[in-house]
Backbone as CSV, one residue per row, in Angstrom:
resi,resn,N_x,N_y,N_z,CA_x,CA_y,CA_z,C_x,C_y,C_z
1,UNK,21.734,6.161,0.342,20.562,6.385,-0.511,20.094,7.814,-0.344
2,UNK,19.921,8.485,-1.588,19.550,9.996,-1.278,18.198,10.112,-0.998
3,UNK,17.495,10.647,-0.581,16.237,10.612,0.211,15.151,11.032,-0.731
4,UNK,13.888,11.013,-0.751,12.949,11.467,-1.750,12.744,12.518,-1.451
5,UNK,12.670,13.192,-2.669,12.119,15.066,-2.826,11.494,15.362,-2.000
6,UNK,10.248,14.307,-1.510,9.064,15.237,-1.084,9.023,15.324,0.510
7,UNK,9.199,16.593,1.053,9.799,16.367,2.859,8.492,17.184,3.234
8,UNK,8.490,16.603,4.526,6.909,17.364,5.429,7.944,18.489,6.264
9,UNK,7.727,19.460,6.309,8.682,20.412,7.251,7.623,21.303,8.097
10,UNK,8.024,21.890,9.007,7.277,22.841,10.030,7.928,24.320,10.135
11,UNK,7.588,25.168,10.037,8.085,26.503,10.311,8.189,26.690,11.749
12,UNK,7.711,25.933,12.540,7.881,26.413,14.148,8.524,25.076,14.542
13,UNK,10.019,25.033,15.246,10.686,23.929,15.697,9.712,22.850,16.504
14,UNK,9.066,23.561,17.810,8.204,22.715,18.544,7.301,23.523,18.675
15,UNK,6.568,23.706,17.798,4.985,24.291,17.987,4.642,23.520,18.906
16,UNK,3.522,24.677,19.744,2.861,24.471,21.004,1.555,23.516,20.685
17,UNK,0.906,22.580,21.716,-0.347,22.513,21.505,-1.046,22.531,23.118
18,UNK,-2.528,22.170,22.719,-3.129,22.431,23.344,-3.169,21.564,24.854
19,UNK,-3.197,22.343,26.094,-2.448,21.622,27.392,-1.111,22.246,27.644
20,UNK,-0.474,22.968,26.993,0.662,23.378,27.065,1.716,22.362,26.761
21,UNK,1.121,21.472,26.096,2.125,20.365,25.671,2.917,20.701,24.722
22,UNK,4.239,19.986,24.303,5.374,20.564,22.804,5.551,19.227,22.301
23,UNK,5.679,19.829,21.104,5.926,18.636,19.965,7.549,18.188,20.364
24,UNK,7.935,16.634,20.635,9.280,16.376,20.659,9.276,16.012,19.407
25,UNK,10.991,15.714,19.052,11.654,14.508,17.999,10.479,13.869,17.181
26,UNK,10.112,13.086,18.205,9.724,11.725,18.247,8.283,11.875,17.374
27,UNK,7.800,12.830,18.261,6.100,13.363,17.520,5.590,14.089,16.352
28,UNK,7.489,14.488,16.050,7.479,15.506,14.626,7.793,14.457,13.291
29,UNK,8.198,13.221,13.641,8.172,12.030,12.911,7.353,11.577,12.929
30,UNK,6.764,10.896,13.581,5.199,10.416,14.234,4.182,11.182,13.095
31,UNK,4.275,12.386,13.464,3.520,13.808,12.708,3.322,13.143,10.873
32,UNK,4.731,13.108,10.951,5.470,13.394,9.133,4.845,12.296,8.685
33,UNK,5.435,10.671,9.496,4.946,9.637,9.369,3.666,8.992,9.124
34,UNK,2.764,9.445,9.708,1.431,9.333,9.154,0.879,10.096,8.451
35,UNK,1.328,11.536,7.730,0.574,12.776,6.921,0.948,11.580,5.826
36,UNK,2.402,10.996,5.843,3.071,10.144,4.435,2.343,8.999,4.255
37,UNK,1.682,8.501,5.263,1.032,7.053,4.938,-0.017,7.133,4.493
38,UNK,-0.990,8.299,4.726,-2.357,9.168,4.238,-1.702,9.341,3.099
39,UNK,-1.151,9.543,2.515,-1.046,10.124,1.243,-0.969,8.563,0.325
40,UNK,0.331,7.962,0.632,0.342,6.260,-0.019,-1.008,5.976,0.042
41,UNK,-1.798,5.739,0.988,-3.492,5.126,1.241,-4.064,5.539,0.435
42,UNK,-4.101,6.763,-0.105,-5.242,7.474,-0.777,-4.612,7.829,-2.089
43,UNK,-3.353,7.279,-2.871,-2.810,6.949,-4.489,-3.265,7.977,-5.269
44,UNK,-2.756,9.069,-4.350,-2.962,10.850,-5.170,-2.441,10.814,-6.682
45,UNK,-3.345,11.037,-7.714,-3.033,11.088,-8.818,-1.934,12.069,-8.917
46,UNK,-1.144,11.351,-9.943,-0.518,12.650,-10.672,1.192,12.974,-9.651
47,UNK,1.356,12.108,-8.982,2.290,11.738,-7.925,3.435,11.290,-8.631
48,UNK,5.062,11.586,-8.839,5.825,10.698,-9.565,6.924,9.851,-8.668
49,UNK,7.315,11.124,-7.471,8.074,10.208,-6.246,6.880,9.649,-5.643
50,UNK,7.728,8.670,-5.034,6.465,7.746,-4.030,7.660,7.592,-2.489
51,UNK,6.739,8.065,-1.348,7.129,7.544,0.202,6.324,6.734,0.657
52,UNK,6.309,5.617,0.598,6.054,5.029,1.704,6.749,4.088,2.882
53,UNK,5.512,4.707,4.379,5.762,3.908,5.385,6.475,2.705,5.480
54,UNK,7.323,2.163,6.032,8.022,0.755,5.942,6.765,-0.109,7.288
55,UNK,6.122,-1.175,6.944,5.368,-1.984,7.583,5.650,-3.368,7.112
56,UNK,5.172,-4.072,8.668,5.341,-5.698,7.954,4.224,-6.450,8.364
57,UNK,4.036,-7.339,7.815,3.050,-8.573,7.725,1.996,-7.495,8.520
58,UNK,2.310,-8.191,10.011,1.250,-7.438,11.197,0.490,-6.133,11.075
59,UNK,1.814,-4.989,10.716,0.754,-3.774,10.728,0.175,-3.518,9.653
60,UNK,0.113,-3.906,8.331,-0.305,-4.163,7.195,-2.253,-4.732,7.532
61,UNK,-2.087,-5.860,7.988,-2.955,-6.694,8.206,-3.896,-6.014,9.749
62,UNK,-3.146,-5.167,10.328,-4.154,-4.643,11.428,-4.916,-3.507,10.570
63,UNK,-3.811,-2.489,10.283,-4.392,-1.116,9.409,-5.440,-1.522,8.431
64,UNK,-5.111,-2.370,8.028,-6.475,-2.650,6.832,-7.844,-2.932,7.154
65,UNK,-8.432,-2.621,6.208,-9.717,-2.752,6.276,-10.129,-4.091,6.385
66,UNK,-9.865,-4.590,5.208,-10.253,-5.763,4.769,-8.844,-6.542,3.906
67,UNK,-8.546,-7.712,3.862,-7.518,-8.584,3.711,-8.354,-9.498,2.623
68,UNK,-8.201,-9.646,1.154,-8.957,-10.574,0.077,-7.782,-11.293,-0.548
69,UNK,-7.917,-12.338,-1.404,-7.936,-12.683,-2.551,-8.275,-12.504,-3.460
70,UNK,-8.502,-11.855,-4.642,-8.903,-11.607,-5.673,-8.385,-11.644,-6.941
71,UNK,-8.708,-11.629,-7.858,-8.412,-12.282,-9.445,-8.809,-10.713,-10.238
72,UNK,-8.234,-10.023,-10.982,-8.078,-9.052,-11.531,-8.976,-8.995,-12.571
73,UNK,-9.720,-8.858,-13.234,-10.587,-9.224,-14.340,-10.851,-7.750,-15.138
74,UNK,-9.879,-6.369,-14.909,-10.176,-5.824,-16.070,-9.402,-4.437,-15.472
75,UNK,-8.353,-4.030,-16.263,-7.562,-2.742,-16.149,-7.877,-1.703,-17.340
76,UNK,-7.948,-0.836,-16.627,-8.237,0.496,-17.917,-7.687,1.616,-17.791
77,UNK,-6.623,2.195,-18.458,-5.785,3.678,-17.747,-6.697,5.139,-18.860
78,UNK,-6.304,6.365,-17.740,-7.466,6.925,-18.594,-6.609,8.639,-18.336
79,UNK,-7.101,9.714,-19.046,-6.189,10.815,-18.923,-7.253,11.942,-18.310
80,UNK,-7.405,12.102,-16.829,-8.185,13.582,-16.725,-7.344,14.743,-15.854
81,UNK,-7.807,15.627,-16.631,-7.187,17.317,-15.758,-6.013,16.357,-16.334
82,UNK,-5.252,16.015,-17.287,-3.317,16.242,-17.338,-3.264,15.036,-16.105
83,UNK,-3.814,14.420,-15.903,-3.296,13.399,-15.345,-3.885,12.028,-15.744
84,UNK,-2.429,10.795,-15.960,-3.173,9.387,-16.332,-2.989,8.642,-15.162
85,UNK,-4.196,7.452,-15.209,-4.300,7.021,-13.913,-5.112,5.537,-14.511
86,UNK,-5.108,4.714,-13.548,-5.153,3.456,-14.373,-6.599,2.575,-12.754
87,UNK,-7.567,2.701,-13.838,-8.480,1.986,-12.544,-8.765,0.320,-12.853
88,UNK,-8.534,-0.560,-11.426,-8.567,-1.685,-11.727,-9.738,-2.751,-10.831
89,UNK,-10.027,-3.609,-11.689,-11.599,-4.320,-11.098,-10.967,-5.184,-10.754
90,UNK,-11.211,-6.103,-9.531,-11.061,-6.990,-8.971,-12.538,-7.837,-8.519
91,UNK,-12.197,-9.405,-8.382,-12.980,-9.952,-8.269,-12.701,-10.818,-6.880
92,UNK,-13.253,-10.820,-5.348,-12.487,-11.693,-4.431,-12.850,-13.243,-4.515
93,UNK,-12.217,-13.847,-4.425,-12.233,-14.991,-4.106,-12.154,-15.643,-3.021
94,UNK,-11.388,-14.936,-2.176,-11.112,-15.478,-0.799,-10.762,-14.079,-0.036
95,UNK,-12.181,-13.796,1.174,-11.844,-13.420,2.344,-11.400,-13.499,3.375
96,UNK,-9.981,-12.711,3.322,-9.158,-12.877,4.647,-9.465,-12.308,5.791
97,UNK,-9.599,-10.911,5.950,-10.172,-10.003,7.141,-11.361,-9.744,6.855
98,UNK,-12.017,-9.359,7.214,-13.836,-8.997,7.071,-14.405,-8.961,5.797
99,UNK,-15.528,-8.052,5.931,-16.534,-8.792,4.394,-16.136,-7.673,3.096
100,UNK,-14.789,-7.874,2.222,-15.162,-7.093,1.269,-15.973,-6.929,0.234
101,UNK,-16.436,-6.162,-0.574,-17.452,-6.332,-1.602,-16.866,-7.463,-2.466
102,UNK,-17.949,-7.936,-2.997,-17.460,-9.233,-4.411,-16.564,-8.692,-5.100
103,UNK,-16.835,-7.291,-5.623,-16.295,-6.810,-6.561,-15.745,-5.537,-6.170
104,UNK,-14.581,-5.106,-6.585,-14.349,-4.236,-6.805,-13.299,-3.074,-7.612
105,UNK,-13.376,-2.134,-7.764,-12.018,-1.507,-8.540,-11.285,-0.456,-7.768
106,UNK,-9.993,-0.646,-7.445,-9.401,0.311,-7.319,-8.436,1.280,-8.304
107,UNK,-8.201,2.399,-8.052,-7.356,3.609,-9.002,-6.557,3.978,-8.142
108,UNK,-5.367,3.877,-9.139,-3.551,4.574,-8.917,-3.180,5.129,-9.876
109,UNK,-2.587,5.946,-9.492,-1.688,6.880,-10.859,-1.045,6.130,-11.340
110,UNK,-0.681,6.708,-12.794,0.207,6.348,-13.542,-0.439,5.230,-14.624
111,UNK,0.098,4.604,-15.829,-0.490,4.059,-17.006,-0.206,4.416,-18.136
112,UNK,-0.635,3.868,-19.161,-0.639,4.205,-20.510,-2.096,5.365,-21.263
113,UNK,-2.037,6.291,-21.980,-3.757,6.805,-22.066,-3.075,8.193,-23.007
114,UNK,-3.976,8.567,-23.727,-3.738,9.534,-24.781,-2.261,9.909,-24.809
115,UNK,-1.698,8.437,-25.508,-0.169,8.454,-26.343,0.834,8.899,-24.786
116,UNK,-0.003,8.999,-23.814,1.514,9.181,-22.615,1.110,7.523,-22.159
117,UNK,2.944,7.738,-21.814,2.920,6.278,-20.799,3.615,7.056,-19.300
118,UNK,2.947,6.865,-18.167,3.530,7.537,-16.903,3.462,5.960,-16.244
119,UNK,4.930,5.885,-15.159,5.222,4.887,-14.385,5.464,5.802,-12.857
120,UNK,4.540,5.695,-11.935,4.946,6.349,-10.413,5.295,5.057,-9.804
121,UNK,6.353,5.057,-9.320,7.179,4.127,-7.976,6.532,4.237,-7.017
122,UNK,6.428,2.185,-6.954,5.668,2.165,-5.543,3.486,1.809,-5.952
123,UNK,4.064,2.248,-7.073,2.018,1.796,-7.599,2.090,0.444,-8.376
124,UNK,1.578,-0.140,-7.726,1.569,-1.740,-8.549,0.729,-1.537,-10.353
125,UNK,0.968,-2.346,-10.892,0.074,-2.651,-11.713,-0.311,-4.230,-11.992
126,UNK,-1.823,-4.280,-12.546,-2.507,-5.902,-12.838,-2.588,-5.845,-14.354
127,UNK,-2.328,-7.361,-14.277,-3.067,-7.424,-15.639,-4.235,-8.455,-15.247
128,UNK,-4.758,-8.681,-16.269,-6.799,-9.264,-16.449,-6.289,-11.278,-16.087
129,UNK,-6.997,-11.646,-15.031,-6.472,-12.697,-14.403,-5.499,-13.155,-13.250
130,UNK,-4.739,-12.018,-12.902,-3.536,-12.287,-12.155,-4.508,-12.438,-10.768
131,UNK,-4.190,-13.498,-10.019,-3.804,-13.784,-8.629,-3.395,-13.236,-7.853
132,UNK,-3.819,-12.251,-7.254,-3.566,-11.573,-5.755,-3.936,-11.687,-4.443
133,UNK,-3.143,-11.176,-3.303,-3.604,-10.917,-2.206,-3.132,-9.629,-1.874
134,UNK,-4.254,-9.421,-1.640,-4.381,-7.469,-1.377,-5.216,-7.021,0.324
135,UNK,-4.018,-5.812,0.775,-4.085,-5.244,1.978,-5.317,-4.470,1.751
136,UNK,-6.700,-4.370,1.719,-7.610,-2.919,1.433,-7.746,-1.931,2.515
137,UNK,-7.935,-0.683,2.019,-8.622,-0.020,2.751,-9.451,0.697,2.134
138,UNK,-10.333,1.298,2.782,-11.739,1.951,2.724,-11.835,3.059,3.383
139,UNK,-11.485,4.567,2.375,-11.491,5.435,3.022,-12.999,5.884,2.838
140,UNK,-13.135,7.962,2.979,-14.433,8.223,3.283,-15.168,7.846,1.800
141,UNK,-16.133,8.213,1.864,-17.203,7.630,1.313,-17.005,6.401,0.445
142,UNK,-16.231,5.185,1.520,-15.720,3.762,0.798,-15.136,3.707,-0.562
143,UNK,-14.485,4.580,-0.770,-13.214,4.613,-1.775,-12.212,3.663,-1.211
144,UNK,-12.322,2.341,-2.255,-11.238,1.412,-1.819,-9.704,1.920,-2.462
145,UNK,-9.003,1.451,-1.712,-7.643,1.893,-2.019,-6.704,0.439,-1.528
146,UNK,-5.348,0.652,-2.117,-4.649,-0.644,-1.703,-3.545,-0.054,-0.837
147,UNK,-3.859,-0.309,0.844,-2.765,-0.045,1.765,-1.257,0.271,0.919
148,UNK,-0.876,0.955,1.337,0.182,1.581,0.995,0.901,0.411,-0.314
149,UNK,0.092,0.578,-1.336,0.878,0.062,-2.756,1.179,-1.195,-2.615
150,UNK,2.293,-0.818,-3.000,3.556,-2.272,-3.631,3.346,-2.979,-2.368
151,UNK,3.591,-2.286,-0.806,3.820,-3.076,0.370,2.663,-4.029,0.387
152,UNK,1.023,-3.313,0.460,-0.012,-4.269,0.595,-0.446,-4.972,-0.735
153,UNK,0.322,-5.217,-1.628,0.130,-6.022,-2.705,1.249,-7.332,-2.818
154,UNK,0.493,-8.882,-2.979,1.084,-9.946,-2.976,0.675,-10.598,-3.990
155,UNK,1.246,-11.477,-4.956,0.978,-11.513,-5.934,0.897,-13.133,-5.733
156,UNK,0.214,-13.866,-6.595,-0.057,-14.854,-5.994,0.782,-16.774,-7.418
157,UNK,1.421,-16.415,-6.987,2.238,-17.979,-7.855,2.479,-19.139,-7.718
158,UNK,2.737,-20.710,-8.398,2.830,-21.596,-8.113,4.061,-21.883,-7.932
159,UNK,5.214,-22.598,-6.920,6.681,-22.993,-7.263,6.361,-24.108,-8.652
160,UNK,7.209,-24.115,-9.310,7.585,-24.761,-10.871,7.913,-26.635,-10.047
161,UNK,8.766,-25.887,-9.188,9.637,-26.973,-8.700,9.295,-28.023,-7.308
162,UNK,8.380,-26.904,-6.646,7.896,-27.678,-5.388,6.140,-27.769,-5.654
163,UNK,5.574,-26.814,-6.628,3.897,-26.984,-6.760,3.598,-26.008,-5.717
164,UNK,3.958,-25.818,-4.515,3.212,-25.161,-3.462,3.150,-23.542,-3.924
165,UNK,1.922,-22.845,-3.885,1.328,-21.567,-4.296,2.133,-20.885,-3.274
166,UNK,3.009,-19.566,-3.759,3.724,-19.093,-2.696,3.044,-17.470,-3.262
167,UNK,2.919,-16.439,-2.405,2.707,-15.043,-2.002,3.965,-14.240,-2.459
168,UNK,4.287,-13.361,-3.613,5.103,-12.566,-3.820,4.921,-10.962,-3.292
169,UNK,5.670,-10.131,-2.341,5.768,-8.865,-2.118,6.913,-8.246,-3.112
170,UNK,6.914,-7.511,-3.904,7.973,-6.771,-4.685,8.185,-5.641,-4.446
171,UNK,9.313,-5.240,-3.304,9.552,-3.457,-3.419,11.156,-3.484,-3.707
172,UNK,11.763,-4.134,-4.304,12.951,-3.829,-4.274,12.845,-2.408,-4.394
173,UNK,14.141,-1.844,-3.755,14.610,-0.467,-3.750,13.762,0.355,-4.287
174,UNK,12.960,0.466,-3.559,11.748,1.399,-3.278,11.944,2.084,-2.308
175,UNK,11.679,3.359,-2.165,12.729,4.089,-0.623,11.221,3.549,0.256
176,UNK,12.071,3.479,1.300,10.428,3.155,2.776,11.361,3.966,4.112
177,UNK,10.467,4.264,4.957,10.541,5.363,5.677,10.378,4.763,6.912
178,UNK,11.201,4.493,7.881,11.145,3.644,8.771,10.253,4.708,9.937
179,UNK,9.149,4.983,10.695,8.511,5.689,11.376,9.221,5.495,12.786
180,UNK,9.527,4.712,13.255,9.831,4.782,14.862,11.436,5.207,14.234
181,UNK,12.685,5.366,13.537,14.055,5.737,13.731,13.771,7.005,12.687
182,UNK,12.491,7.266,12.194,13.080,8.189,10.918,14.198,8.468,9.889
183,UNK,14.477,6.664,9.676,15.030,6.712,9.062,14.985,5.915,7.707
184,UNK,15.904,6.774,6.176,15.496,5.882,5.262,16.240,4.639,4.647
185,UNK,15.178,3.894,3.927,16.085,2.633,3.833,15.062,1.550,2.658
186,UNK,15.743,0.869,2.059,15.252,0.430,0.968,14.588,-0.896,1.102
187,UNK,13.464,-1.306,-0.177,12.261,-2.447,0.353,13.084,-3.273,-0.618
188,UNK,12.442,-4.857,0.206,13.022,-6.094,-0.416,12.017,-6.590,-1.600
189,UNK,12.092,-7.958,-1.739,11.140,-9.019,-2.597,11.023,-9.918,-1.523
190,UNK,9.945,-10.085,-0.740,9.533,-11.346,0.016,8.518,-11.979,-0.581
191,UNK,9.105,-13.841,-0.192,8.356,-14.871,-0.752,7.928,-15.675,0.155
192,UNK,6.755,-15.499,0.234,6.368,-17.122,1.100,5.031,-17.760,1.031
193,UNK,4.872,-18.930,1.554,4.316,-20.231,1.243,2.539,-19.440,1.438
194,UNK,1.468,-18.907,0.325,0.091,-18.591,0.635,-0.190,-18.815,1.673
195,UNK,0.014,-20.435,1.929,-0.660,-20.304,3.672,0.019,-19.848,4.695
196,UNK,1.111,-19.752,4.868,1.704,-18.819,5.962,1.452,-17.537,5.751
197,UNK,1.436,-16.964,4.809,0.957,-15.469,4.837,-0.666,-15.751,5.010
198,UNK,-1.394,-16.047,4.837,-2.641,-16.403,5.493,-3.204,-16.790,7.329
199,UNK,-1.667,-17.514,7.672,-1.508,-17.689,8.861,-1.363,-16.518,9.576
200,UNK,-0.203,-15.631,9.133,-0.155,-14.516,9.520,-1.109,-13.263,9.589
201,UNK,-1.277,-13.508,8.751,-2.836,-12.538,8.667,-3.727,-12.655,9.634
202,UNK,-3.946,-14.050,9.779,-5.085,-14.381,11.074,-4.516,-14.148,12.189
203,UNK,-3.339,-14.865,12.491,-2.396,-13.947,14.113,-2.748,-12.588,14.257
204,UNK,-2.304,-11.749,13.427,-2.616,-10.146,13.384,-4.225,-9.729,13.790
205,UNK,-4.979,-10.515,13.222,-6.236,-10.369,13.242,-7.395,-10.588,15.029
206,UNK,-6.401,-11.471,15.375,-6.617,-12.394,16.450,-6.248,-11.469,17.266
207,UNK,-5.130,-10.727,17.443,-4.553,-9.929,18.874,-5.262,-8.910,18.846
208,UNK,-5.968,-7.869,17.162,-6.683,-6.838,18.114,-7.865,-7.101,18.229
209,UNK,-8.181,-8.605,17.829,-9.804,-8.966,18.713,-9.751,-9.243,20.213
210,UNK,-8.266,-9.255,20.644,-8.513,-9.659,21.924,-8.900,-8.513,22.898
């Protein structure tokens, strides 16, 4: 898999810091690795490659703010400064991790809006009603955002065949950035049963209360 355009690089191999300490390997990934997950968190308009962090269930559900249910009730894409971007209202229904607002909307690039249609990889889109479970976070001045995209977005369906409401994750081949090997490698489609991903959520939740 050829790697995404956008690379964090350093002009000094192991810049010094303070203590007389040096940046290894390990810390210049570390480094890269979280400047990249700040960037996914905060759904910089106007973005067309997308990196994100590779996380599962657990660190998803620790990093976040808040863990909801919510029902989508109104998408609107819109064009400013040369860029379209699509803001979406949500309504929760069910709190998983702490108290999110009743309501709320988050914005990601990309959408339909004065005759352009832009698609950035890696930014989910809703339509008005859909069933979710969403990773939040809450950056500064409580700008909600959806943990790194596609990863903290689960979509919420009935089996046809068994009835039981199962949790959809969709990243097929989406590049993700593995932080501890620095290395890249492509996202799946995981399915499973609402309440086990609910279960899980609360495990995660449980160890850093301890």
């Amino acid at each position: 898999m050829s790697q995404p355009s956008c690379v964090l690089a350093s002009s000094h191999e192991n810049p010094p810091l303070a203590g007389g300490l040096e940046w290894s390997a390990r810390n210049l990934r570390r480094l890269a690795a979280a400047a990249l997950l700040a960037l996914a968190g905060m759904g910089l308009p106007g973005a067309r490659g997308t990196t994100l962090i590779r996380m599962d269930l657990r660190e998803l559900a620790q990093r976040s703010t808040w863990v909801a249910r919510a029902q989508c009730v109104e998408a609107a894409s819109l064009e400013e400064a040369g860029q379209v971007s699509t803001a979406t209202s949500f309504e929760v229904t069910e709190a998983w991790k702490g108290n999110p607002p009743a309501r709320f909307t988050v914005r990601l690039p990309g959408g339909e809006a004065a005759g352009r249609r832009v698609s950035v990889e890696g930014a989910p889109r809703f339509a008005p009603g859909e069933d979710v479970v969403l990773f939040l976070d809450a950056g500064k001045g409580r700008t909600i955002s959806i943990l790194s995209w596609a990863q903290g977005t689960f979509r919420v369906r009935r089996n046809p065949r068994t009835g039981v409401q199962e949790a959809v994750q969709d990243t097929a081949g989406l590049p993700l950035l593995d932080a501890r090997s620095g290395a890249w490698g492509s996202g799946s489609r995981r399915q499973l049963a609402l309440a086990a991903l609910r279960a899980a959520v609360a495990r995660a939740v449980q160890e850093v209360a301890r």
